[in-house]
N, C-alpha and C positions, 0 to 999 in steps of 0.2 A: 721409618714411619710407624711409630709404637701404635697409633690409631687408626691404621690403615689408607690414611689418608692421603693423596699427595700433599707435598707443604703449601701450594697457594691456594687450596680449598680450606685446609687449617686455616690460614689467615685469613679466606673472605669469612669465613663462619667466624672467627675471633671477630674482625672488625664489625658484623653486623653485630655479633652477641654485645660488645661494649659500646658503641651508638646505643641501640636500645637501653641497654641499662641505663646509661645518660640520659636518653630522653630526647637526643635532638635530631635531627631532621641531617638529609645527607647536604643540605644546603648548609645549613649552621656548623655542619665539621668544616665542607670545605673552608668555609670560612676562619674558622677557628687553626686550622691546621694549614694554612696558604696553599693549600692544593686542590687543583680543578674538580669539581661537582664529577666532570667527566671522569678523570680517572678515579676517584673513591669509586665512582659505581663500577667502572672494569676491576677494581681490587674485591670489592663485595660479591660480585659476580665471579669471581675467582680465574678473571681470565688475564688478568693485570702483574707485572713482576716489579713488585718493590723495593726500592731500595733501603738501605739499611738508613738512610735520610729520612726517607718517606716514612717509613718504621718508626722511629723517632718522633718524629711532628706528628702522625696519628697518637702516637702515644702521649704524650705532654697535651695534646688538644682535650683525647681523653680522659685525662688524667689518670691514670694506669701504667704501672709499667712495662717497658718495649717486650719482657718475655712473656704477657698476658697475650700478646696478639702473635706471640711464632711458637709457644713452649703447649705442647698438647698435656693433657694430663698423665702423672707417670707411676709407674710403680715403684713401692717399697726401696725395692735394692736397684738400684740401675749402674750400669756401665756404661758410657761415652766412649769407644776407642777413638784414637785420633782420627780425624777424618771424617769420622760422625758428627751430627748431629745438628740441630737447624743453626745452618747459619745462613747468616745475612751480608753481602757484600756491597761495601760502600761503592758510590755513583760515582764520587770525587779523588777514589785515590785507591791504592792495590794494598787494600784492608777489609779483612774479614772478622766478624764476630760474630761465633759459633756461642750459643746459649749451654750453659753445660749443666745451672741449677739456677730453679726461680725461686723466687719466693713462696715459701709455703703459705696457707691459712694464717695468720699471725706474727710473720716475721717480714721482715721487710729490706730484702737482698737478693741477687741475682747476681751469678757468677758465668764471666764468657771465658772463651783462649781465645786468645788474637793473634790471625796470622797476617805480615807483612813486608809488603816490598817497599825499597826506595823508592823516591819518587815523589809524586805530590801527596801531601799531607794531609789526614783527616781530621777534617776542624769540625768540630761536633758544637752546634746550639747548645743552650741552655738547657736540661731537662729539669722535671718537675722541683717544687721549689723544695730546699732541705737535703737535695741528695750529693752525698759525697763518695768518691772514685779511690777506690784502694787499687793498684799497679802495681804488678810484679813481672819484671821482665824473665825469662828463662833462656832465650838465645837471643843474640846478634845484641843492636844497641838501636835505641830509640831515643827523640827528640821528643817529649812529655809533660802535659801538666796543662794549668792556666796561657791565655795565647798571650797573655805578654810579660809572663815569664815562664817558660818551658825550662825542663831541665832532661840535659843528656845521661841518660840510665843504663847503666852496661848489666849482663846477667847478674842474679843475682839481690840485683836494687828495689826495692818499695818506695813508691811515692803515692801521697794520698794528697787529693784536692778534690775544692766544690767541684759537682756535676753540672749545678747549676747556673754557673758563669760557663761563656765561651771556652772550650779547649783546647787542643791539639795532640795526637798524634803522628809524628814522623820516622820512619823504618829508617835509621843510617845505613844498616846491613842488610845482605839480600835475606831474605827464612828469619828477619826479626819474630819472636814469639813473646806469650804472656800472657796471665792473667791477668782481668780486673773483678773487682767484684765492687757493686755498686749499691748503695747503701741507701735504702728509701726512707724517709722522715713518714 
């Protein structure tokens, strides 16, 4: 907690900071993002635990990226040990993405490690329009990429595709791991 914060007052404070910026109303997100009026205000209110979905669709509704609403402000030199760091776990399948660097003032990229169990698959929406997915596996093997054509990635492999089309992630092995880092237009 570099801010002293726990992480879902981070997040309700991110989500009301970038609604305001936007300008619209908690009705016009829910709308925007398919998610109940009800739960954006328990996320706002910081009493709400979101998933790394809901994370996602706030963000793309936004239009900002998913580390704007989990990544606090950081200093100069930082370390992440493993284990650290905000992450976010998927609703749909036993996949974690831990935020490890966002984008700065000017640049436009965000870097996670992904930890993963077999099992069901995380098939991620479209995010904001322009953005493309760099993948590096480090352990196990993964089923990756675009969802109708994934490719099987053993350590070692780089695969880069739109962010912006439907995609997938699948753990073959149990402690599959990896970077991505995600590339904003």
């Amino acid at each position: 907690m570099a801010d002293g914060k726990p992480p879902f007052e981070r997040i309700a404070a991110a989500i009301r900071r970038e609604r305001d910026r936007a300008g619209i109303s908690l009705t016009e997100l829910a709308k925007r993002s398919g998610l109940a009026k009800s739960t954006l205000s328990q996320l706002e209110s910081g009493t709400g635990n979101p998933s790394l979905e809901t994370l996602w669709a706030l963000g793309v509704a936004l239009g900002v990226p998913f580390s704007r609403l989990v990544d606090p402000p950081r200093p100069a030199v930082q370390l992440i040990r493993a284990g650290e760091g905000p992450a976010a776990h998927s609703g749909q399948a036993h996949y974690t993405a831990t935020l490890l660097a966002a984008s700065p003032p000017g640049a436009r990229r965000d870097l996670y490690r992904i930890e993963a169990q077999p099992g069901e698959s995380r098939r991620s929406e479209p995010h904001m329009p322009g953005t493309v997915e760099h993948l590096l596996i480090s352990t196990g093997r993964a089923l990756a990429g675009p969802v109708d054509e994934p490719v099987e990635l053993a350590p070692g492999d780089y695969l880069s595709y739109p962010g912006d089309a439907p995609h997938v992630f699948t753990a073959l092995d149990p402690d599959t791991t990896g970077a991505i880092v995600m590339e904003h237009v």
